[in-house]
N, C-alpha and C positions, 0 to 999 in steps of 0.2 A: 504493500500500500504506500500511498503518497506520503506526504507531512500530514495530512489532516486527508479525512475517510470518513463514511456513515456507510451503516449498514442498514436495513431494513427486512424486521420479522414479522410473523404471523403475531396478533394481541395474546392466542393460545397459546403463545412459546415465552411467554413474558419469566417464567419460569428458569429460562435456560441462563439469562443473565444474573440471577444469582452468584457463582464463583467472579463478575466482578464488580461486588457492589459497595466492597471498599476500597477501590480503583480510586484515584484523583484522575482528573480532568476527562471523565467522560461523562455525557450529558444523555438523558434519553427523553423523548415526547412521543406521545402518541397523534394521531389523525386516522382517523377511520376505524378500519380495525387492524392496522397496523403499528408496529413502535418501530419509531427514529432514535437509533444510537448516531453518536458522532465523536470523535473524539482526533489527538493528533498521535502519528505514527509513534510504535515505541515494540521493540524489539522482545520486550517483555510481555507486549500482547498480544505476539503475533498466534502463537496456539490455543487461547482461551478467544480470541478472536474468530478463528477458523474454525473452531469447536460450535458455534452459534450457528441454527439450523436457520440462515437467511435467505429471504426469498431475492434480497439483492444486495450488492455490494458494490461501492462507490467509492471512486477518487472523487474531492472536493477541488474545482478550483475556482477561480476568480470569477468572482461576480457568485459565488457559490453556486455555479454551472457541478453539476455530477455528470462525472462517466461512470457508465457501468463499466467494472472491471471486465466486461467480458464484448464490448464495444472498443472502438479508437477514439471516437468523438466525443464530447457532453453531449447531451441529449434531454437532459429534465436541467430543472432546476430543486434547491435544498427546500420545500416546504419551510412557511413564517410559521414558527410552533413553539411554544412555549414549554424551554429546556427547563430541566432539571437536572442536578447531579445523581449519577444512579443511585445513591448513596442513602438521597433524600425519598426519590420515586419510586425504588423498589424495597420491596417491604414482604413479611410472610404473612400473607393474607389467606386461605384456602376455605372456600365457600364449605359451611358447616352441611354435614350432610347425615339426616337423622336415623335412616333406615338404610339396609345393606339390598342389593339389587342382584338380581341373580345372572348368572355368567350360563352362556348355552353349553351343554355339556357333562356338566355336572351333574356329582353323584344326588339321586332322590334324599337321599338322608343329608346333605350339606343344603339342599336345594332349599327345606322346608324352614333354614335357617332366613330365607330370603323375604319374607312377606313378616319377619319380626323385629320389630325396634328395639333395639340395644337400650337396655336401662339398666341406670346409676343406682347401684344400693349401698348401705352400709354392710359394714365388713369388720368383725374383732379379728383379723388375723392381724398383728403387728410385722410388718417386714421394713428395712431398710429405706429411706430415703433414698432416691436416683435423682428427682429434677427437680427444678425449683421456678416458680414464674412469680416474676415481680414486677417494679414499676422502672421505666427507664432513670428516672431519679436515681433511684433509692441503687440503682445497680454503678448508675454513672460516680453516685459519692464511694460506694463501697473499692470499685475498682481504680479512682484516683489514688487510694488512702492506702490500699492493702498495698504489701511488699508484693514485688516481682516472681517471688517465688511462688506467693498464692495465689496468684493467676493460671502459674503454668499450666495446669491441669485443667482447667477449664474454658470450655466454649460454650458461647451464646446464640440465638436467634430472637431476633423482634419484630412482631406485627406491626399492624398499623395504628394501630391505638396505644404505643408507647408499652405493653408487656413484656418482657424478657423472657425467653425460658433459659435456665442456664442450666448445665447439663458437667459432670465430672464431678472429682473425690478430690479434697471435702468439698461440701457445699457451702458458699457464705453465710452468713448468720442473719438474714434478711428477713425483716416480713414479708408475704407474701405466702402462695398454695405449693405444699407439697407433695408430690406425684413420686409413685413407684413404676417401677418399668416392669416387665413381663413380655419377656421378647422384645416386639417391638410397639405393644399396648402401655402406652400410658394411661395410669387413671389416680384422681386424687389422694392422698393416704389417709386409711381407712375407710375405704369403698373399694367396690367389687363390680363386675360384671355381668349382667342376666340377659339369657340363657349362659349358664355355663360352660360353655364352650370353651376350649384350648385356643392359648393365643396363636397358635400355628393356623388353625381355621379361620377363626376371626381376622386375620390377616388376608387368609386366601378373599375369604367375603368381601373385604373393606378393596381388595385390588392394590395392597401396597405392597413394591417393591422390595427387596431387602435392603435397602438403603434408607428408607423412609420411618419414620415414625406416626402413630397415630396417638393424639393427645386429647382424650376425652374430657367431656365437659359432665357437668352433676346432670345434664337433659339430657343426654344420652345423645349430641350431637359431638363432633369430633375435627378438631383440625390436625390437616395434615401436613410436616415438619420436613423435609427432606436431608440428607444427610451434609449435602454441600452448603446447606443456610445456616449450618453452624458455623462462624467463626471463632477463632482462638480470642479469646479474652485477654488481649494486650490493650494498655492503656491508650494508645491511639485507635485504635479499634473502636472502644467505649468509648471515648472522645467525640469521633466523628458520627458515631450515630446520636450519640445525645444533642449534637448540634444541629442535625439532622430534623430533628422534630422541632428543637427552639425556631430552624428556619422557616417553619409552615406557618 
């Protein structure tokens, strides 16, 4: 790519920009149902860049004329769109979703699990802490203050509404909801899941990946985490997202 490039994805793949959304100096907007990245050449992004499932990729030049990289010419011009830094724009947001939907194929005994809503109940089994969801605040004071070492272990991901989930051993000592893991099921500590069913099933049902998390609410609705929206909890890391929301 040139000095300066945009690419151009489906709004459905908004997702795949995740690994770089604590990037400096790249900007994304949407228009239609598409999103505009743009950013300037750097050697560092050239594989997370080509990793991006784009419907187009462009040299920027003057007068912000685009060539398609696969042209000689410009031929469009850069859409007037209202940038954002990825940093700011993209966010873990995953449409809560209440009931599990059934997959063609499948066995009659997992099938019947499909027409039943997943409900939150209370639970005396005591088990260990695994995650922890708090306020961008409350995580942005903890991670200026704590030493370098207490970070190491842990990584975060934050929605849109300023939550945290922070995930590694030890866990901060934060207010906020405590969740236990179980595969890759999250659910509150001290609550359970109904039907009881193996988190191996409940996974197959939900359609997550092995990479993914599903992180249940007390409705028996569930957002889903993916494994690269974790970033490592280093102090600029926590910095630039908490700025991130001041900027909205």
């Amino acid at each position: 790519m040139s000095s300066q490039w945009a690419i151009r994805l489906a709004l459905a793949d908004a997702e795949s920009l995740a690994p770089l959304r604590l990037t400096r100096g790249i900007e994304v907007a949407e228009k239609d149902s598409f999103i505009w990245v743009r950013g300037a050449n750097d050697e560092k992004l050239e594989r997370p860049l080509r990793a991006l499932p784009a419907v187009a990729r462009y040299e920027v030049t003057g007068g912000n004329r685009l060539r398609n990289l696969e042209s000689r010419i410009p031929s469009e011009t850069l859409p007037a769109l209202n940038w954002q830094p990825v940093s700011t724009w993209l966010r873990v947001q995953i449409p809560l979703t209440p009931t599990l939907s059934p997959s063609d194929g499948e066995r009659e005994k997992d099938r019947s699990l499909c027409s039943v809503s997943i409900r939150i109940v209370r639970s005396a089994e005591e088990r260990a802490i695994d995650l922890l969801v708090t306020t961008v605040d409350d995580w942005r004071e903890f991670a200026i203050n704590a030493a370098e070492v207490r970070l190491r272990n842990l990584r975060f991901a934050v929605d849109a509404d300023g939550n945290v989930v922070v995930r590694g051993k030890p866990l901060p000592p934060l207010p906020g909801r405590q969740f236990v893991l179980d595969g890759n099921i999250a659910v509150q500590a001290g609550f359970t899941w109904e039907p009881g069913v193996s988190a191996d099933v409940l996974c197959r049902r939900l359609g997550l990946s092995a990479d993914a998390l599903a992180l249940f609410h007390e409705d028996g609705t569930f957002s889903r985490i993916e494994t690269e929206q974790f970033v490592p909890a280093t102090r600029s890391a926590v910095r630039e997202t908490a700025e991130g929301f001041v900027a909205q």
